[in-house]
C-alpha positions in Angstrom: 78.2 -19.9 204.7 80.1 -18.6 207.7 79.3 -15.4 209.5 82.3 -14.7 211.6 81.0 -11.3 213.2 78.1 -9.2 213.3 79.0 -5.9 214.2 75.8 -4.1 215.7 75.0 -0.3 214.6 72.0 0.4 216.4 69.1 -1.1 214.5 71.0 -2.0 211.9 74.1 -5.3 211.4 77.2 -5.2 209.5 78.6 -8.7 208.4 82.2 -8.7 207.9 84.8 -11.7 207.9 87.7 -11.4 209.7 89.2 -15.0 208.1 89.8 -14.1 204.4 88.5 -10.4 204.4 87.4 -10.9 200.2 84.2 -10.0 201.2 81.7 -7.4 203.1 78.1 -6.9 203.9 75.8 -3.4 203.5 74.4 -2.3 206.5 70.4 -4.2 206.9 68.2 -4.0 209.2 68.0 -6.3 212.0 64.6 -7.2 212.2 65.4 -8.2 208.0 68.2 -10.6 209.0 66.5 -12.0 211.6 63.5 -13.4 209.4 66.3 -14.1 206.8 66.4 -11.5 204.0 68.8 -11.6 201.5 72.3 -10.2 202.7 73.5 -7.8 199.3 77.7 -8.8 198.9 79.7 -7.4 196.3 79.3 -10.6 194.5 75.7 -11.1 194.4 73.1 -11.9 197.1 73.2 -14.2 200.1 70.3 -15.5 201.7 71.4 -15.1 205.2 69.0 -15.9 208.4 68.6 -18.5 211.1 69.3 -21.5 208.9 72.4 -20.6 208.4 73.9 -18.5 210.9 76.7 -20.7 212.7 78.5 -19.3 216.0 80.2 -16.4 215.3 83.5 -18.3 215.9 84.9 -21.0 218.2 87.1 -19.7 221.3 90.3 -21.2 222.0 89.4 -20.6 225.5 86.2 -20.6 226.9 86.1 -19.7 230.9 82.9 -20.3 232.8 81.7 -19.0 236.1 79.2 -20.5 238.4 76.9 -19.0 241.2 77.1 -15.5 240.1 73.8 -14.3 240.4 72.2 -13.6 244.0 68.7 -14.7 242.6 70.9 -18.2 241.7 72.5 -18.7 244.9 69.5 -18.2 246.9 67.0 -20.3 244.6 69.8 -23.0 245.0 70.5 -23.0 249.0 73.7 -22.0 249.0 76.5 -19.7 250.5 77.4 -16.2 248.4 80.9 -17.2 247.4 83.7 -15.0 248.7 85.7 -15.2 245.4 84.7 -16.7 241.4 83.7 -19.9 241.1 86.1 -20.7 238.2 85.8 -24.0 235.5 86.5 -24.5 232.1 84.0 -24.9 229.2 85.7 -27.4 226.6 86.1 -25.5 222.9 84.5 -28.3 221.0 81.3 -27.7 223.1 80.8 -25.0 220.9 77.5 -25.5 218.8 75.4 -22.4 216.5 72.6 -20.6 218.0 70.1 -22.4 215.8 71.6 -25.7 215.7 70.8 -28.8 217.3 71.8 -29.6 220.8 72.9 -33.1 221.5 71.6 -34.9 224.4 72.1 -38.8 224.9 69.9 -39.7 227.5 72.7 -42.8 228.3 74.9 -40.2 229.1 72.9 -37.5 231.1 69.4 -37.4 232.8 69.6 -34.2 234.1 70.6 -31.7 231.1 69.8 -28.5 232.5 69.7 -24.7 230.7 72.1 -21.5 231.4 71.1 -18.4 229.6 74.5 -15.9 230.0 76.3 -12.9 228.8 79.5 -14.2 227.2 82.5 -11.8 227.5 84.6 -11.9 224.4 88.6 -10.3 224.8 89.8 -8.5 222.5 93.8 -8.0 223.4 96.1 -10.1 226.0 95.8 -9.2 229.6 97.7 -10.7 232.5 96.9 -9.3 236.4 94.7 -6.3 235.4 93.1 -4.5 238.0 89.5 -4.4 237.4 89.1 -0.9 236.6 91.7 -1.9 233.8 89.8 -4.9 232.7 87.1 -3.7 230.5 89.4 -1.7 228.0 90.4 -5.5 226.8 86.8 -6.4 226.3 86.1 -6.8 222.3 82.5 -7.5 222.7 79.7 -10.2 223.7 77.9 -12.4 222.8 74.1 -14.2 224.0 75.6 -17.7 225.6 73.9 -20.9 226.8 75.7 -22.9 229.3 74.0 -26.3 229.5 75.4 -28.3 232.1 74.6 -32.1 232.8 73.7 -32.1 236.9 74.5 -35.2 237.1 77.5 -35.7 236.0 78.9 -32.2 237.7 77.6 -34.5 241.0 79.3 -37.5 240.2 82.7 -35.8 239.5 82.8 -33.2 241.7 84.3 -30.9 239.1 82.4 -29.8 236.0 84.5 -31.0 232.8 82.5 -33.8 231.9 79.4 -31.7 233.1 80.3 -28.9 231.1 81.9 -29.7 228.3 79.3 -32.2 225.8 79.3 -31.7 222.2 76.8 -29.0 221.4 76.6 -27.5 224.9 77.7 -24.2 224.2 75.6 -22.7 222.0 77.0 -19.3 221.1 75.6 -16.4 219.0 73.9 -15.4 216.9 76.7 -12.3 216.5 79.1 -10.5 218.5 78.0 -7.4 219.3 81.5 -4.6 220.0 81.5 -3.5 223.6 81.0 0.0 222.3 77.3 -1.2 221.6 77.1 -2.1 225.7 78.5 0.0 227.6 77.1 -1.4 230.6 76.6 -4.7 230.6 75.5 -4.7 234.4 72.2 -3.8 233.2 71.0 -6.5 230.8 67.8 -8.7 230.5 68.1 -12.1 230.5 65.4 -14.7 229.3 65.0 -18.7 228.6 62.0 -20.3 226.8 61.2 -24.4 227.3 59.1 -25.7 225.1 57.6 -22.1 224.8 56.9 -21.6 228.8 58.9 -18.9 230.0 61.3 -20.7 232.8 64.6 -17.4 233.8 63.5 -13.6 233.5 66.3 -12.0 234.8 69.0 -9.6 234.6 72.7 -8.6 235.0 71.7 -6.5 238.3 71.9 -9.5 240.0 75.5 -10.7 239.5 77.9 -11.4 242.5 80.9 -10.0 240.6 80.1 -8.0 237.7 81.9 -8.3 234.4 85.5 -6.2 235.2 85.5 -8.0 238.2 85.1 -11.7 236.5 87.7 -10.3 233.6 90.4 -9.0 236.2 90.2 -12.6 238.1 90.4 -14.5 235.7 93.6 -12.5 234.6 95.2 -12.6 237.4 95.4 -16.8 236.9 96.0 -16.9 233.3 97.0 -14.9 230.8 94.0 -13.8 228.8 94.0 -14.1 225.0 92.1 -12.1 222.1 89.1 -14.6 221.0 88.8 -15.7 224.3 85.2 -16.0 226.2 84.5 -15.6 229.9 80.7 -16.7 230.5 79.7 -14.8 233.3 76.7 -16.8 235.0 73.2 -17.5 234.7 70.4 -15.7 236.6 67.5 -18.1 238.3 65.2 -20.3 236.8 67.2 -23.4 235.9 65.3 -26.6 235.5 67.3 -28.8 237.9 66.2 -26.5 240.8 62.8 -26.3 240.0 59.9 -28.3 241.7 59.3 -30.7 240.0 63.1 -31.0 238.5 62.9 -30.3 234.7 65.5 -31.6 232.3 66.3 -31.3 228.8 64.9 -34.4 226.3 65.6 -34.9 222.8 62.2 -33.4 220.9 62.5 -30.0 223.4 63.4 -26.4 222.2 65.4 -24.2 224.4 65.2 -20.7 223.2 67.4 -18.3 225.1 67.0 -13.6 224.7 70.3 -11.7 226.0 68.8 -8.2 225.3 70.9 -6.6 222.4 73.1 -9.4 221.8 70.1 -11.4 220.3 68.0 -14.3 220.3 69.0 -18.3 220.3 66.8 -21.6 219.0 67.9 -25.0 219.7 66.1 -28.1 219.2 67.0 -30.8 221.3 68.0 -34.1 219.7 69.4 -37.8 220.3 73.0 -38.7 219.3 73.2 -40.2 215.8 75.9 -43.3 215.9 
């Protein structure tokens, strides 16, 4: 079963889908679809809950953004960028906030975590000024941006680093930007293997959300559906002493406050 959207109401969730529109949800509690309780649709029940919730829906562009949070740059040695550090996060990275994250250890030793705030747009926008840019924001959504270190070194751009099968978890729903109205005040938190490793929060971005928006709008003509992830606070395992990586038996377990929580069990490629 696909759930496209999950429109947020407080402590309640609405599931609706936006592809065939034959069907809609009752308002349930949060906590209830969490622990997976039965969904009531107007033809019958649903068991809906982390086994089966997919990403909401996959991007046809996906926009990341590196060294955006002052905690990051400082943990990490390096200069506060004057301007967005701009790449591109492949679409078929896309993976399901409870599904299985791929990591070949002949491809990458250094798999490393990113919990973020993705930025979902909701209408076209071309060279907005940023105190236009939020009015084109639909929603967002909990994000994790797991990079291979090693490979962004080799390359010196991020493609290959980036953009792996499975790693872009998104999800579990996207929650409408009337529900977060400011999301330069958000908690951010990662779990490895159950040890706390990133507690931060939005504060601490370089260049907050209209300001990410606008500039990417001013180089490309923004799209509804699109996603602009917005950065990860500090904490990632490559910059930690000793360096921790992900290996296929971990779980990475990411908490965007409000937009929800993600589990991902780390695996090795089947062939």
């Amino acid at each position: 079963m696909r759930l496209a959207t999950i429109r947020h109401h407080g402590a309640q969730m609405t599931a609706v889908d936006p592809f065939d529109g034959g069907w809609r949800a009752t308002r349930t509690p949060l906590l209830d679809l969490v622990r997976g309780a039965p969904i009531r649709y107007e033809e019958g029940w649903v068991e809906v809950g982390p086994q089966n919730l997919l990403a909401p829906y996959r991007p046809p562009t996906v926009f990341g953004i590196g060294l955006n949070y002052h905690d990051t740059v400082r943990e990490m040695g390096r200069e506060i960028p004057e301007r967005p550090y701009l790449f591109p996060k492949l679409s078929s990275s896309v993976t399901g906030p409870y599904g299985p994250v791929e990591v070949d250890p002949a491809v990458t030793l250094r798999a490393d975590w990113e919990a973020e705030i993705a930025v979902v747009i909701g209408r076209p926008l071309r060279r907005a000024a940023p105190e236009q840019a939020l009015a084109a924001v639909y929603g967002y959504m909990a994000a994790n941006d797991i990079s291979a270190r090693d490979l962004q070194e080799a390359d010196g751009q991020w493609v290959r680093g980036k953009g792996l099968d499975t790693f872009c978890p998104l999800g579990p729903w996207v929650v409408t930007a009337d529900e977060l109205p400011d999301p330069q005040d958000v908690s951010i938190r990662t779990w490895h293997n159950g040890d706390l490793v990133q507690d931060g929060n939005s504060k601490s971005m370089i260049f907050g959300v209209a300001e990410l928006v606008a500039y990417c709008s001013r180089w490309f003509t923004l799209s509804p559906g699109d996603v602009i992830l917005t950065g990860t606070p500090a904490g990632c395992g490559d910059f930690r002493t000793p360096r921790l990586s992900l290996t296929p038996g971990d779980v990475i377990e990411i908490e965007i406050d409000r937009l929800g929580r993600q589990r991902n069990e780390v695996v090795a490629p089947r062939y």
